[in-house]
N, C-alpha and C positions, 0 to 999 in steps of 0.2 A: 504494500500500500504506500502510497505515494507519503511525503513526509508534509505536503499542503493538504490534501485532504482528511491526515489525522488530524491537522491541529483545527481544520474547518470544522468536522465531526466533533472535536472535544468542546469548541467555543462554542457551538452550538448548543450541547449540554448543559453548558454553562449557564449559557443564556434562559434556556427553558428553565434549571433549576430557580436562578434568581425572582425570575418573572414567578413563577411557583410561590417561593419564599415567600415573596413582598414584604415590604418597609414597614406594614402595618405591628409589626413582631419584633421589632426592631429595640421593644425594652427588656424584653427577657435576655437571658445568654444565649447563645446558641447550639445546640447538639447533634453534628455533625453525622450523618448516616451514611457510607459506601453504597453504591451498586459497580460493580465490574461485570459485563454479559455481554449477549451476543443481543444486540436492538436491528440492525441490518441485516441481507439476505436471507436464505432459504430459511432459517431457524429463527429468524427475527421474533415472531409472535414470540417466545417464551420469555427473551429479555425483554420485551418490552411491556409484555404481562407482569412482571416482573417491577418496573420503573414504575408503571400506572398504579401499580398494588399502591408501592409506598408512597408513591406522590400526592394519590388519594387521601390515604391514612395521616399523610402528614398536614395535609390542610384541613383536615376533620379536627385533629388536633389542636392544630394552632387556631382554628376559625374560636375555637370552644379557651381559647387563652393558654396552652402551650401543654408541656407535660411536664406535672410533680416528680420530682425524683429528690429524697430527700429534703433538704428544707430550699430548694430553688427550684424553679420552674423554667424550664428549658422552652425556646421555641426550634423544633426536629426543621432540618435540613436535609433533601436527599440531593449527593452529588452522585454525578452518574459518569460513568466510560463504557464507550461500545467499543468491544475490542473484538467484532466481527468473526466472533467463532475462531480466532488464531492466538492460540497459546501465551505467542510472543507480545500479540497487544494484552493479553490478559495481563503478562508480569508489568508491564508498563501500565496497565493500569490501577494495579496493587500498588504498584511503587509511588502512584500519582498519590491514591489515598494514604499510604504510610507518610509522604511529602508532608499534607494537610494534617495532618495528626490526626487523623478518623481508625478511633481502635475497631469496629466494626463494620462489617462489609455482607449486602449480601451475594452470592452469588462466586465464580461464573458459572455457566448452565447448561455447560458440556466437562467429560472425564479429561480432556487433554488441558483446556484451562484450568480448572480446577487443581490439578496434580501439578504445573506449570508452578502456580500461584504460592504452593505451599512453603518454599524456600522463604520470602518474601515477606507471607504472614509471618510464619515462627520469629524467623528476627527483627521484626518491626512490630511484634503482639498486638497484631488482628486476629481478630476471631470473623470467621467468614463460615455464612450458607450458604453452600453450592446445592447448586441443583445436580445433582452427579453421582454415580455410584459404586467406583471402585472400593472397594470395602477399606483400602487401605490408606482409604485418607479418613477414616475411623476409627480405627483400629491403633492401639497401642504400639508404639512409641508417638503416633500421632495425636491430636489434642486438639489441634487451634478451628477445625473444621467439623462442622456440624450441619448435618443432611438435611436443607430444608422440606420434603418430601418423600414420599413412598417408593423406596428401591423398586426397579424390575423383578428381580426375586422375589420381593416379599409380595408385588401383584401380579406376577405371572400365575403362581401358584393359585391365590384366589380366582384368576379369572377362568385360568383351563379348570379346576374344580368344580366352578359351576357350570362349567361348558359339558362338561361330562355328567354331572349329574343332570341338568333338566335339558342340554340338546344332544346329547346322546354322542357326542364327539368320540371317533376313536381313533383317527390320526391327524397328524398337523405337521406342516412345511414350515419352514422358515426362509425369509430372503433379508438381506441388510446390505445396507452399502455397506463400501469397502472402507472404511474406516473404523477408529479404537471404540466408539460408544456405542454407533449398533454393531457391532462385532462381539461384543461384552457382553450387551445384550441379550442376542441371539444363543449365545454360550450358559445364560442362567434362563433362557427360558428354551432351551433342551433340556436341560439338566431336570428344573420342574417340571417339564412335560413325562419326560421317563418316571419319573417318581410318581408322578401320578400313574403312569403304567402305560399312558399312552403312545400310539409308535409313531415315532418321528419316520416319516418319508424321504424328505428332504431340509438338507440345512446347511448344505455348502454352497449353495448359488449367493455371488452379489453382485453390486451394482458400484459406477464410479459414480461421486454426488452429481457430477454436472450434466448426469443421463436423462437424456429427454423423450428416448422410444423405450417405452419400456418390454414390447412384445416379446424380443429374442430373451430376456432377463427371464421373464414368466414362463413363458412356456415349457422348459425344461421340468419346471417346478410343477405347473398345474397336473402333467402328463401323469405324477404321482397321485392324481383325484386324493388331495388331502380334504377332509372336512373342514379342516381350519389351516386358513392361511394367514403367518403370522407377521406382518410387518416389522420388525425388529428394530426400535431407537428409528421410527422413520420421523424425519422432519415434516413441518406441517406443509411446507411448499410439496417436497414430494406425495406427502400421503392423498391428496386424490386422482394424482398421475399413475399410480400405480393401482388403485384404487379401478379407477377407470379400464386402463388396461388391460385388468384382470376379468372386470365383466365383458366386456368386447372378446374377449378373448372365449368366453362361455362358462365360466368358471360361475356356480353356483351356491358354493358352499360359504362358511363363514370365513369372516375374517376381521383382524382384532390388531390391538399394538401394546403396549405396553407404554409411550410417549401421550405426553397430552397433547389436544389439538384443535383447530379453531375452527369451529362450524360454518363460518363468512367463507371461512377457506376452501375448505369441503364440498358445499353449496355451491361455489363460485367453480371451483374447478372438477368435479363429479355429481353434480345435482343428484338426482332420485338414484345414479349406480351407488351413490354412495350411502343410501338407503341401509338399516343393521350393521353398517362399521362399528367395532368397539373398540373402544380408548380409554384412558383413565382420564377422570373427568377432574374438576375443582375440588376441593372438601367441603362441600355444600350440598343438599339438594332444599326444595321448596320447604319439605317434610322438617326439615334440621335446623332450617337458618332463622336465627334471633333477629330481632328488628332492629340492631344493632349491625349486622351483615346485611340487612333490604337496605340500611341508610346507606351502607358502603360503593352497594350497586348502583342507589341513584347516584351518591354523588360522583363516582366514576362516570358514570353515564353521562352525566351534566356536564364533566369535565370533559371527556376524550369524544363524544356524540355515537361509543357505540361500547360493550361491552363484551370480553373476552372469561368464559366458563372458568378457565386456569386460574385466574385471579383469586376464587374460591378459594384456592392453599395458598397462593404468592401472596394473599395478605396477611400471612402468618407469620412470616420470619421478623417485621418490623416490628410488628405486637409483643412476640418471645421477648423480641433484644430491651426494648424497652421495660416491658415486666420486670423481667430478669434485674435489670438495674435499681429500678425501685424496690427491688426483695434487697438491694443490698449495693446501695447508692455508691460506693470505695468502687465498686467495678468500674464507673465510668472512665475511668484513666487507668485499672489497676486490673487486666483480662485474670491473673490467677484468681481475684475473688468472684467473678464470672464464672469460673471451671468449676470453683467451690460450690457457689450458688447453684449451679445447675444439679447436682445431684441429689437435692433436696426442694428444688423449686416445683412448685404450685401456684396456679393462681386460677380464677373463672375464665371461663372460655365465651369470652363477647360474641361469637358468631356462632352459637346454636342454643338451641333452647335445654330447658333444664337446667340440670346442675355439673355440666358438663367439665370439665379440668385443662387447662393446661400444664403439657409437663414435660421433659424429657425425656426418651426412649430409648431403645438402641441394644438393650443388656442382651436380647437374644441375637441379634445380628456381628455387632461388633464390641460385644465383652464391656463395654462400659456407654452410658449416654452422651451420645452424641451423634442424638436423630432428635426432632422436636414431632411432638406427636399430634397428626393430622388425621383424619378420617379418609380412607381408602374408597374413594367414591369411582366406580365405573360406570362409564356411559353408553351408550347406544346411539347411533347419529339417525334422525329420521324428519324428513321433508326441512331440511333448515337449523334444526336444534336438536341439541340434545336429550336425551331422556335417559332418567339412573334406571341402570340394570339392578345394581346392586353394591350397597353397603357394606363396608370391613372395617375393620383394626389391625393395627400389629404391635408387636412389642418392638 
């Protein structure tokens, strides 16, 4: 990437966050919040679901007079970098935030950023939620990283479990582009698929991102008549290309991903073939969400003039980070009492009904917390929108 277009792309950030901010805040201090992600190209919808989350969140905030944390009240800043899905913008963008003194970060929202970033956080003590799932940026000796969302593992399993019990599923293919996320992907939801007993047909065909016929890719795949065909870490640009492809192609059976993704998208680029696609949806459905997550909807809505499902979990990492703080105000400058905090943090869960918990997670996946716990929401895509399949947890 050219070295004028990164610095156009970051001022431009810039600019957005300010105008966001506004002068109106200007008596409180200010608290500082990272995003590093991908907002541009084929994967843009997640970073940018992502940005709007907190952007949102932050002017709910500040419109309502800032956030208590301790005996001062902060007005939340979200500063942002798009680092375009490429690793190397990612550490440049960590290093931008370590620059500013922002101990917290969320994001990036791919494996190769994310693991990229980690050098960067440990020695400048950020704590960052990536969207991302290599176990071993959770896992012990690691620390500063904390999963904002529901691994592939922990929702493949759910989703082929109830693919087998109530549609009767008994085998399933697998396609991924040729890259580290859905490659990783595609590797733990075989792994779930066997376990559940089901026989994988196919799972070595993949794709280069910048594929645009998808026919020769599929066909090798369908020729295995899998009942379910599984998308593996597909991006929301590709997912109704292939999508498409697949019913033109004649292909009947189901097909699902384990990536969340944007119904405009879908709609726009598979209309009605894209009819029973499943994805993993937001952590919301109508059924769950408190009038404290409807208010988050409008005001997004008001804000951006249209609304992305994903949003549903992306507004949960600024909440954690913030919570977390007020359980124990020394963290704002001080991440060890953060790490301390978390493994006994609690607080109400503003975006569902009941008496529902925020808390950290993780003990069964990666030996200590360092997942924030979200609801496993899978969706079904049909005429335009979404609709929940079905409801989970995990530890």
């Amino acid at each position: 990437m050219k070295i004028r277009s990164l610095l156009t792309t970051t001022a431009m950030a810039a600019v957005t966050s300010l105008a966001l901010f506004g002068a109106a805040y200007a008596a409180n201090p200010v608290l500082k919040i990272g995003f590093v992600g991908v907002t541009s190209g084929p994967a843009a919808a997640w970073g940018t679901s992502n940005v709007r989350s907190m952007q949102t969140l932050a002017k709910m905030i500040n419109d309502a007079g800032g956030e208590k944390i301790g005996d001062k009240t902060y007005t939340i800043q979200i500063v942002t970098f798009d680092d375009q899905k490429d690793p190397k913008l990612s550490i440049a963008g960590m290093e931008k935030m370590a620059q500013e003194g922002i101990h917290y970060v969320v994001g990036p929202n791919v494996d190769d950023g994310a693991a990229a970033v980690r050098p960067v956080a440990e020695q400048n003590n950020i704590i960052y939620f990536p969207y991302a799932f290599p176990k071993s940026l959770y896992v012990k000796p690691a620390s500063n990283a904390v999963l904002g969302m529901v691994a592939n593992y922990q929702s493949a399993p759910a989703i082929y479990k109830y693919l087998k019990e109530k549609k009767g599923i008994k085998t399933v293919a697998f396609v991924a582009a040729n890259e580290s996320d859905p490659l990783s992907q595609r590797d733990g939801g075989v792994e779930a698929a066997k376990a559940l007993g089901l026989k994988v047909v196919s799972s070595d065909v993949t794709y280069q991102v910048d594929t645009t016929d998808f026919t020769p890719v599929l066909l090798p795949v369908l020729k295995t008549q899998p009942d379910l065909l599984v998308l593996s870490g597909v991006a929301p640009a590709a997912a109704p290309q292939l999508i498409r492809s697949a019913r033109e192609l004649g292909y009947k059976g189901l097909i699902s991903t384990e990536t969340a993704q944007d119904a405009k998208v879908l709609q726009e680029g598979a209309g009605k073939l894209a009819n029973g696609f499943i994805s993993v949806g937001g952590a919301s459905t109508p059924e769950i969400a408190s009038d404290q997550m409807k208010k988050f909807v409008a005001t997004y809505t008001k804000m951006f003039g249209e609304y992305n499902d994903e949003s549903n979990t992306k507004v949960y990492a600024l909440e954690y980070i913030l919570d977390t703080l007020k359980a124990d105000p020394v963290a704002i400058n001080d991440i060890k009492s953060f790490k301390a905090e978390m493994d006994k943090f609690t607080a109400p869960n503003p975006y569902m009904k009941g008496n529902e918990k925020l808390s950290y997670v993780g003990m069964t996946s990666f030996g200590q917390k360092r997942q924030i716990s979200v609801p496993l929401v899978v969706n079904v895509f049909k005429d335009g929108k979404f609709d929940t399949l079905l409801v989970a947890r995990v530890d």
